[in-house]
Each structure stands twice: as C-alpha cells, then as structure tokens.
VEXDREN-212608 format. One record per residue (C-alpha): residue in three letters; residue number from 1; x, y, z. Coordinates in steps of 0.25 Angstrom, whole numbers, plus 5000, padded with zeros to 4 digits. Each point is the difference from the previous one (the first is absolute). Layout:
<sites>
<site aa="ALA" i="NUM" px="X" py="Y" pz="Z"/>
...
</sites>
This chain:
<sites>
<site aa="UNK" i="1" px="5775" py="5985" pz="5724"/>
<site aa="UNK" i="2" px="4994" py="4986" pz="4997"/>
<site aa="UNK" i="3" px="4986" py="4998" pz="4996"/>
<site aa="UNK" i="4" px="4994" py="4987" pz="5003"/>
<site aa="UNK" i="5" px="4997" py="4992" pz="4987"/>
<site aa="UNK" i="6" px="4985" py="4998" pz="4995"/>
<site aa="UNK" i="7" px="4993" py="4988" pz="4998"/>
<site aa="UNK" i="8" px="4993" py="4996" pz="4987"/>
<site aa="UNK" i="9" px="4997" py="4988" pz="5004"/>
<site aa="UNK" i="10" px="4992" py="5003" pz="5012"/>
<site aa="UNK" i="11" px="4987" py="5011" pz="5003"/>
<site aa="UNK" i="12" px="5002" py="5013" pz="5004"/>
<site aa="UNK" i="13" px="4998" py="5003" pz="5017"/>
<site aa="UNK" i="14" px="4984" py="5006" pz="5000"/>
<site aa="UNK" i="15" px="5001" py="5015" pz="5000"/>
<site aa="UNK" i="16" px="4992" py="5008" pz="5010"/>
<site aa="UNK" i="17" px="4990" py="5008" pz="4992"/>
<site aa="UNK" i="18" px="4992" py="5013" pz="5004"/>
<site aa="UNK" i="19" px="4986" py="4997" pz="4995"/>
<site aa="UNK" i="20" px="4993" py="4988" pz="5004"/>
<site aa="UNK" i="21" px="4998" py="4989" pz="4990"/>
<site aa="UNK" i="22" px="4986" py="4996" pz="4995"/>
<site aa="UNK" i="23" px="4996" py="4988" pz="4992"/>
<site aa="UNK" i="24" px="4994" py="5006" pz="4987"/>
<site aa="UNK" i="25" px="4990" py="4989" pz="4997"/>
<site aa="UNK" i="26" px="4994" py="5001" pz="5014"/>
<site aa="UNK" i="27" px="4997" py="5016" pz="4998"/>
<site aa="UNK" i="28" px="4993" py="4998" pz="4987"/>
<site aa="UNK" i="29" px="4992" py="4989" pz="5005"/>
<site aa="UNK" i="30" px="4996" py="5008" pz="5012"/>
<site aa="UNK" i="31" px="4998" py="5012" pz="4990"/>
<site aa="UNK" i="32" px="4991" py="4990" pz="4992"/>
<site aa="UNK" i="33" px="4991" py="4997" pz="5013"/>
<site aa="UNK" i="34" px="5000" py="5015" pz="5004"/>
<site aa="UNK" i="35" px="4994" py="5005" pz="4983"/>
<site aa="UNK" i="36" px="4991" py="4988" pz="5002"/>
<site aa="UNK" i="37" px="4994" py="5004" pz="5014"/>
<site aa="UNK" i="38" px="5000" py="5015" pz="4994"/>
<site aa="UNK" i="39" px="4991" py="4996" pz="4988"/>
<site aa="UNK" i="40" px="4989" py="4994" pz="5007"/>
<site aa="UNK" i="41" px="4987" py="5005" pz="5006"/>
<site aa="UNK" i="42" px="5005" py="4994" pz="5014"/>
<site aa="UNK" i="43" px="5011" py="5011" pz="4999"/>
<site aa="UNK" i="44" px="4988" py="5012" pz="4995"/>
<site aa="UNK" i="45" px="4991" py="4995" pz="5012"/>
<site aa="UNK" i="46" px="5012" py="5001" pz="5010"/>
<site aa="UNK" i="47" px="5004" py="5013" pz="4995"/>
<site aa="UNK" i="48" px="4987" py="5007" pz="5002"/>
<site aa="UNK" i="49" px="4998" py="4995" pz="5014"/>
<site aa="UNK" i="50" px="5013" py="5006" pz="5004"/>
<site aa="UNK" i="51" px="4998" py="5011" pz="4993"/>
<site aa="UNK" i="52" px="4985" py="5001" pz="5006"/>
<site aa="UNK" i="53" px="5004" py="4997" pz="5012"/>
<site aa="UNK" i="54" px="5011" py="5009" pz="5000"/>
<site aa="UNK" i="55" px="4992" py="5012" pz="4996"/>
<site aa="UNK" i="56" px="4989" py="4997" pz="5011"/>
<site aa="UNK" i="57" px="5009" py="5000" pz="5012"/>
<site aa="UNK" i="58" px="5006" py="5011" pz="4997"/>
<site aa="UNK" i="59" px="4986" py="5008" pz="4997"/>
<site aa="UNK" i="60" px="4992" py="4993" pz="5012"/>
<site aa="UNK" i="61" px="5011" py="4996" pz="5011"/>
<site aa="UNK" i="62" px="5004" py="5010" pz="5010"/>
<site aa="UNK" i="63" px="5009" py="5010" pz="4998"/>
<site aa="UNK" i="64" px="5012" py="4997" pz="5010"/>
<site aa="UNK" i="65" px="5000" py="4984" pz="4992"/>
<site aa="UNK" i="66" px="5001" py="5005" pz="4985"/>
<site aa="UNK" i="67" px="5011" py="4999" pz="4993"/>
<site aa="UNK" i="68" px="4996" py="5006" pz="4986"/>
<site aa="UNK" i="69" px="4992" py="5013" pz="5001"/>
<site aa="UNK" i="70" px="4990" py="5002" pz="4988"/>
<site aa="UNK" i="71" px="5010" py="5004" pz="4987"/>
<site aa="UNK" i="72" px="5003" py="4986" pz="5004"/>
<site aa="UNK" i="73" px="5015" py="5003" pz="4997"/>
<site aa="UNK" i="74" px="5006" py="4986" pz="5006"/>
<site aa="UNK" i="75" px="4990" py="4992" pz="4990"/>
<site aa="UNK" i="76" px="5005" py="5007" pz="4988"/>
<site aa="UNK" i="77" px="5013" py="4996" pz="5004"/>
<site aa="UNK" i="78" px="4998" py="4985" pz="5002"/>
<site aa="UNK" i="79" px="4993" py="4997" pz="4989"/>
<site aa="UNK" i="80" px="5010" py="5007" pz="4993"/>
<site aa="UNK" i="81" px="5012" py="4991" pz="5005"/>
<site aa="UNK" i="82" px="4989" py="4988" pz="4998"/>
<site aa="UNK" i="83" px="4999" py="5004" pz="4983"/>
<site aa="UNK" i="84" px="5016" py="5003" pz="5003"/>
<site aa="UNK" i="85" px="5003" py="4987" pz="5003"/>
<site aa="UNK" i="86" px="4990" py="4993" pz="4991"/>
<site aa="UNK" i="87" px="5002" py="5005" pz="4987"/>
<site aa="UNK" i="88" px="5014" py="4994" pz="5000"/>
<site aa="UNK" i="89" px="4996" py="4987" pz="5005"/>
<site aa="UNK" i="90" px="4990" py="4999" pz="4991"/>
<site aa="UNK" i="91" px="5008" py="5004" pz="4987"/>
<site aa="UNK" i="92" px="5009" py="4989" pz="5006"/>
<site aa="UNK" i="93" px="4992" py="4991" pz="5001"/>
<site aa="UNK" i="94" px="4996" py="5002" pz="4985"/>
<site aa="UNK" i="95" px="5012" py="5000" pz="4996"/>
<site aa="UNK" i="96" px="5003" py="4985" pz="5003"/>
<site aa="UNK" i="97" px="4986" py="4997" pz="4995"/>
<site aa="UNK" i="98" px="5007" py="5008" pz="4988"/>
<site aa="UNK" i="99" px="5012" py="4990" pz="5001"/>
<site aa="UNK" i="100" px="4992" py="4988" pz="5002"/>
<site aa="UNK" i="101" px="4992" py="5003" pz="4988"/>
<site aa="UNK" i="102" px="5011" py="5003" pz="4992"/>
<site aa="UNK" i="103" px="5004" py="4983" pz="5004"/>
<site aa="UNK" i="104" px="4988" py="4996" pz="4997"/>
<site aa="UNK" i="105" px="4998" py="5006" pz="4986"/>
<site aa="UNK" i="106" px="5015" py="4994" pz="4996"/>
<site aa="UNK" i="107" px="4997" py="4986" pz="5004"/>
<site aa="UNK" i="108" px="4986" py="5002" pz="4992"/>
<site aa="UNK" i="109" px="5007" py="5005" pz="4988"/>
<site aa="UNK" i="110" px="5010" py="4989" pz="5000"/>
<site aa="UNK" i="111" px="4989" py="4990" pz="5004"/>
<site aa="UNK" i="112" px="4993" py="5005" pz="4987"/>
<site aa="UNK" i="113" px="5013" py="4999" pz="4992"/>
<site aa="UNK" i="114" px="5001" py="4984" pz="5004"/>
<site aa="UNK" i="115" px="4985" py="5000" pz="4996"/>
<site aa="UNK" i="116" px="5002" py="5005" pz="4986"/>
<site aa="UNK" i="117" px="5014" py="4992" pz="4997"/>
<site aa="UNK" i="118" px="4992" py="4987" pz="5004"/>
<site aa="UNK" i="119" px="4988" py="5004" pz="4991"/>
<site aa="UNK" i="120" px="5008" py="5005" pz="4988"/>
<site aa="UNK" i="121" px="5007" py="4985" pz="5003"/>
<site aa="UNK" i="122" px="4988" py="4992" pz="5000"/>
<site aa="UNK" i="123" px="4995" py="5008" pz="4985"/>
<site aa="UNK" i="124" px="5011" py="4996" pz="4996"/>
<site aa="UNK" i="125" px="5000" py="4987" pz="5003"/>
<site aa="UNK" i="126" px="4983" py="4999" pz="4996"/>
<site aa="UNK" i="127" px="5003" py="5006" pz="4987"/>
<site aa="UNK" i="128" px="5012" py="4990" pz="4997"/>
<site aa="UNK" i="129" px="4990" py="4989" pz="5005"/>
<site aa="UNK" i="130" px="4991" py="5005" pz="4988"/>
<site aa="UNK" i="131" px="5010" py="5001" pz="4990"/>
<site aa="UNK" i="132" px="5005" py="4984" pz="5004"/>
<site aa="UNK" i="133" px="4985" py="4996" pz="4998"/>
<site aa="UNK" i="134" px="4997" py="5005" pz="4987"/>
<site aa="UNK" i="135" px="5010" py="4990" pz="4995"/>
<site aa="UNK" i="136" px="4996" py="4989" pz="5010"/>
<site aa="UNK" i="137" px="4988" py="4992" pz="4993"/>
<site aa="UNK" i="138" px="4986" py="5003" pz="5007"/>
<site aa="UNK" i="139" px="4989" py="4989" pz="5001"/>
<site aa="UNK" i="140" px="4991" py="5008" pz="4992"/>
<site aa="UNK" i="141" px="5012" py="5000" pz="4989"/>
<site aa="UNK" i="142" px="5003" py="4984" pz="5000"/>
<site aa="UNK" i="143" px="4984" py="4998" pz="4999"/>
<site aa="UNK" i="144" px="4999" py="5010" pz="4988"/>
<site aa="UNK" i="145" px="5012" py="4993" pz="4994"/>
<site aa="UNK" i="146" px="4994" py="4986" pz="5003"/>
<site aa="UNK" i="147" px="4987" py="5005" pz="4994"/>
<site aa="UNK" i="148" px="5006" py="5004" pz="4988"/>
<site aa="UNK" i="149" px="5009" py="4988" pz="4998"/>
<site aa="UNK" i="150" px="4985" py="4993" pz="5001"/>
<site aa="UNK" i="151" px="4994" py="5007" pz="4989"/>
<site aa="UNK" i="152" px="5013" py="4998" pz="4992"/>
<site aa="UNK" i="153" px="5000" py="4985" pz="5001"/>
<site aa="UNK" i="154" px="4982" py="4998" pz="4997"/>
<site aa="UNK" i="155" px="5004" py="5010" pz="4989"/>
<site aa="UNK" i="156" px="5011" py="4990" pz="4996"/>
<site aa="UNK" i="157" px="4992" py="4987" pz="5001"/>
<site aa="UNK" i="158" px="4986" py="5007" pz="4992"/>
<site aa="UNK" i="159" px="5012" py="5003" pz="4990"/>
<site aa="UNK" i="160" px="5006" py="4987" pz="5002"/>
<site aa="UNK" i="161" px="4989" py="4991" pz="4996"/>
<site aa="UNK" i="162" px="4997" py="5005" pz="4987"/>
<site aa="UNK" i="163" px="5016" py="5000" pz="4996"/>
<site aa="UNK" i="164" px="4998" py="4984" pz="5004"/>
<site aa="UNK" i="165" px="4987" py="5000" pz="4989"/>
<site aa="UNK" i="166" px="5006" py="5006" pz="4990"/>
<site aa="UNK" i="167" px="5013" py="4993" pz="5000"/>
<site aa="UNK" i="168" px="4992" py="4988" pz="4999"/>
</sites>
C-alpha cells in the first residue's frame, strides 16, 4: 500500500464544491443599489401603482381573468417576500456604510493626532523663539541704551567744564 507523496511546493488540484461561489464585494454593492432604490420616493410611487393597479384588476376585471379574489391573499404574500427580502439588504447595506464609517473615523482621528504633534511642535518651537529674543538686543533696547549713553556724556561735559574752571 503506497501513497503517493504530497507536494508543498505546488497548489492543491481545485476541489469541486456544492454551493456556488459568489463575490462578496459585488453582493453588497448590489445590496447598496437595492437599500438606495428602497428609500426613495421613486420606490413609494412605484409601489402604490402596483398595489393600486393590482387591487383594481382584481375588483373591476372579469371574473374568469382574476387572479387574487378580494382578501387579496396573493398580495399579502408578495409584499411579504418584497419586506423579506429587503430588510436584509438593507441592514447589509448599513452595515458596510457601518464599516466604511468606522475607516473613516480612524483615518480622522490619526489625521488629527498629526495635527496636534505638529502644533504642539511649532509652540514649542514659538516659545523657544521668544525665550532666544529676550536675550537678543531689540532696536527699541540699543536706542534706549544710545539715548542714555547721550544724556551720560552732555551730563559729563556740563560737569566737565566747571572741573576745567576750577582747576584753573
């Protein structure tokens, strides 16, 4: 009894399977386009034709060509299996708005993370700018010291005059 060797190095022969494969992006984007068309007013129009045309064909058309006597029995039923099959849809559809949301709302947060690094950077950096210029000299600062340096040396020669007399 041998049995044959298996292969890691190459894929396993496809296996034939029982339930047919679907893409999962194409069903929720075509569950997306359904919600949408159920939540409009084009949908709620559409709706009340059939359902009015439906009602006065069965009231007004002959006998022998009616397919849904008056407790209207057939119409329950449909617009039972339409709200079956919507509500689904529709809470699948929300749930990748859910998802996409939830996407959107990280990328915002870390957006605003960046967004407070880089301002708590630049306070830093205005404040140490502000520290540096109260010990650069400003020109109102040289001026005042010029000015003063003025006074100083007319002090000195008012002074400096009478010195010269009285040494004389």
């Amino acid at each position: 009894m041998t049995r044959s060797r298996v292969r890691l190095d190459q894929p396993r022969p496809a296996r034939r399977r029982l339930l047919p494969e679907y893409d999962p992006e194409a069903f929720g984007r075509l569950s997306e386009r359904v919600a949408r068309f159920l939540g409009t007013g084009r949908f709620i129009v559409w709706m009340t034709v059939v359902i009015v045309a439906w009602v006065l064909w069965n009231v007004f058309a002959p006998p022998h060509l009616r397919w849904d006597e008056y407790p209207f029995i057939f119409l329950t039923l449909m617009l039972s299996l339409q709200a079956s099959y919507a509500a689904p849809l529709i809470l699948l559809a929300q749930n990748r708005q859910d998802d996409r949301d939830r996407v959107n709302l990280e990328q915002d947060r870390k957006q605003n993370e960046r967004s407070i690094a880089d301002t708590e950077y630049l306070t830093r950096e205005i404040a140490s700018l502000r520290m540096g210029l109260g010990e650069v000299a400003t020109r109102d600062w040289i001026r005042s010291e010029f000015q003063d340096l003025i006074k100083e040396m007319d002090e000195r020669r008012l002074l400096a005059p009478e010195r010269d007399e009285g040494d004389r």
